[in-house]
C-alpha positions as CSV (number, residue, x, y, z in Angstrom):
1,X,-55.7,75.0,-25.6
2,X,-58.7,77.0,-24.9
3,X,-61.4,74.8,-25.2
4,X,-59.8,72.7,-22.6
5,X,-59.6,75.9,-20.1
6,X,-63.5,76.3,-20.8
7,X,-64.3,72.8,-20.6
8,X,-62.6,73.0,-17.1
9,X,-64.3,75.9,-15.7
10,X,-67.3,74.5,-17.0
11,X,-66.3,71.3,-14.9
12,X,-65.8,72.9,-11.9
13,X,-68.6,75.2,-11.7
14,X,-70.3,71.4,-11.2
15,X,-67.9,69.1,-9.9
16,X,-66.1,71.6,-7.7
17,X,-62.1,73.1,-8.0
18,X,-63.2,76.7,-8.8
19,X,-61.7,79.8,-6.8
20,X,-65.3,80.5,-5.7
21,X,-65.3,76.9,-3.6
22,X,-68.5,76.4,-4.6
23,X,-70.2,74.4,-7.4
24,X,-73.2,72.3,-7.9
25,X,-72.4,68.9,-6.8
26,X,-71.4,70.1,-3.2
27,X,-74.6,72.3,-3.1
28,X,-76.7,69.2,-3.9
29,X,-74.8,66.8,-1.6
30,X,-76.9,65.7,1.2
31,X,-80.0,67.4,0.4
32,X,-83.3,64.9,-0.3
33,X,-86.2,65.2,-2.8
34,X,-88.5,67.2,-0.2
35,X,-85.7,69.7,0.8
36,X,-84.9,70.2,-3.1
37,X,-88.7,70.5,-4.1
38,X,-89.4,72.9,-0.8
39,X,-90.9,76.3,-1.6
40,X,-88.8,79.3,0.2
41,X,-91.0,82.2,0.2
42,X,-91.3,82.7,-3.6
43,X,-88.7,81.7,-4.9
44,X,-87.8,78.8,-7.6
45,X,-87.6,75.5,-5.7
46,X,-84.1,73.8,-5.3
47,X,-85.0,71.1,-8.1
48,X,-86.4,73.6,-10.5
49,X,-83.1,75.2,-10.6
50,X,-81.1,72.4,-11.2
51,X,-83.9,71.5,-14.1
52,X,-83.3,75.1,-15.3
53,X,-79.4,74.6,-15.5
54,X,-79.5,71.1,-16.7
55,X,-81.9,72.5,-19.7
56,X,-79.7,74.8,-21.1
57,X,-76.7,72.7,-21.1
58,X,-78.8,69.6,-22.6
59,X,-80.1,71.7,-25.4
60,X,-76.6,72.8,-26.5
61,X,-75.1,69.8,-25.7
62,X,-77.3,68.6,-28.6
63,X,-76.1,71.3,-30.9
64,X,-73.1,70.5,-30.1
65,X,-74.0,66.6,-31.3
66,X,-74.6,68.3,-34.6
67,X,-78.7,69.0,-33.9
68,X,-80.7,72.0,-35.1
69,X,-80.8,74.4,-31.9
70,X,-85.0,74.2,-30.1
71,X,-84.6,75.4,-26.8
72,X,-87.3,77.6,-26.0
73,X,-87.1,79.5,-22.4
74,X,-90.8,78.9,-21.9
75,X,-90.1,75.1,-21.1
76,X,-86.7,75.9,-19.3
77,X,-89.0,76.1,-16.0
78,X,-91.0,72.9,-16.4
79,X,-89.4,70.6,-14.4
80,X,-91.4,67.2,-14.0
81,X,-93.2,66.6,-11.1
82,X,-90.6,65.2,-8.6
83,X,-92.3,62.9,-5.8
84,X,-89.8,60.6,-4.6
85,X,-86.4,60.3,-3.9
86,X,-85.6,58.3,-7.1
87,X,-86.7,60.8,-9.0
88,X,-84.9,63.6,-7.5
89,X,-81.8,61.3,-7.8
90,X,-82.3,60.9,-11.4
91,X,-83.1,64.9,-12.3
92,X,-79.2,65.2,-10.0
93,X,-77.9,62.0,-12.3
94,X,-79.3,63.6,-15.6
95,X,-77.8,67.4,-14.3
96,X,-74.1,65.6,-13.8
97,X,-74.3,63.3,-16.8
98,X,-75.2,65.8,-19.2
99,X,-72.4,68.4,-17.4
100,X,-69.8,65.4,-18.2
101,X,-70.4,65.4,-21.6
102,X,-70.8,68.4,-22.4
103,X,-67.4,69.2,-21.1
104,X,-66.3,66.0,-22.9
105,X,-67.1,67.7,-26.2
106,X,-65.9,71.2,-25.9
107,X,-62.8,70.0,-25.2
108,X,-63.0,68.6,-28.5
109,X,-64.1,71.4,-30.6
110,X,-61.6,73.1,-33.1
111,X,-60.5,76.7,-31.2
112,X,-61.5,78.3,-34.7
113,X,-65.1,77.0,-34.1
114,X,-65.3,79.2,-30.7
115,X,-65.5,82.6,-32.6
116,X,-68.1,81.0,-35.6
117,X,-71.7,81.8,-35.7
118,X,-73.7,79.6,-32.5
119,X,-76.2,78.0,-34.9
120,X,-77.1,81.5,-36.3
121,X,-75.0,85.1,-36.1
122,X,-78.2,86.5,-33.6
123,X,-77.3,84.1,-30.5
124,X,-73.1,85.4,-31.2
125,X,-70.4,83.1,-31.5
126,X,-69.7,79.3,-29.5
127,X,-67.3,81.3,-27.9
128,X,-69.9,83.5,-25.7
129,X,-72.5,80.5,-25.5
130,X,-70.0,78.6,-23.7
131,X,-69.3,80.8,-21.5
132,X,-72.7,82.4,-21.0
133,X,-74.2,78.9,-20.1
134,X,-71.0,79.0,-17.0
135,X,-72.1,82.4,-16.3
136,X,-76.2,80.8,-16.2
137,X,-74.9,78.1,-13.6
138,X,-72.8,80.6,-11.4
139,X,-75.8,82.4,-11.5
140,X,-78.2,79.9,-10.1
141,X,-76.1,78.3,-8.0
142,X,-76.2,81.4,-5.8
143,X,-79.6,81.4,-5.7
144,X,-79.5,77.3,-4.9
145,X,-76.8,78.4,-2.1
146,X,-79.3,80.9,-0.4
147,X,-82.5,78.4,-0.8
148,X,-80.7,75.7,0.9
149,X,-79.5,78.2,3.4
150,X,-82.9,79.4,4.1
151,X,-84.6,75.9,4.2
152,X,-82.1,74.2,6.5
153,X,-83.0,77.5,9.0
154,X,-86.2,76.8,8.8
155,X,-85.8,73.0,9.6
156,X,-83.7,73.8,12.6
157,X,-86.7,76.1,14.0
158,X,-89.1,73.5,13.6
């Protein structure tokens, strides 16, 4: 079934088992709230990717709860202020929560519902959503990859 093949790459582009070996619970792993909210040069933060991700996937996830579709891409950046470790582990807990269950429902769509109208005919079908918010994580994960690279470099010159 197809929407069990998307809900799986969509799984492992999170959890891990994807021919890229890479995904964003073993980016994540072992980082702490001030490596995740540390500024490389001028690039996004660590945290405010994984906000960025997680917003995109929550605001379909409601669509796909049967809500009206609000996401706006002006709030997709404004991640909360995170100053502790708790609240980086939440923003981490939130990102893999929502990433469960949203690959919980897809696998429960009807296949014919992949090639209807996403919420209206301008945003395509749920076909190329789906796929386009895998495509968004791959995406930033690269960049999440590089960050970290770049700030555990500069913690080992310190």
């Amino acid at each position: 079934m197809v929407t069990k093949q998307i809900a799986k790459h969509f799984r492992d582009v999170h959890f891990g088992g994807n021919w890229t070996t890479s995904n964003l619970k073993g980016q994540l792993e072992g980082l702490n709230w001030e490596q995740a909210t540390t500024k490389a040069y001028s690039f996004n933060t660590i945290a405010t990717l994984v906000f960025h991700i997680n917003y995109y996937v929550s605001e379909v996830l409601k669509v796909l709860h049967g809500e009206p579709l609000e996401a706006s891409d002006k709030y997709s950046f404004d991640l909360p202020p995170i100053t502790s470790e708790a609240d980086w582990q939440q923003l981490k807990n939130k990102a893999f929560h929502d990433a469960e269950a949203f690959a919980n429902l897809i696998e429960t769509l009807p296949e014919e519902q992949l090639f209807e109208d996403f919420t209206d005919a301008k945003y395509g079908n749920y076909y190329r959503n789906l796929h386009g918010i895998i495509e968004h994580t791959h995406y930033h994960l690269g960049q999440i990859a590089l960050i970290k690279k770049v700030i555990m470099q500069q913690e080992t010159m310190l």
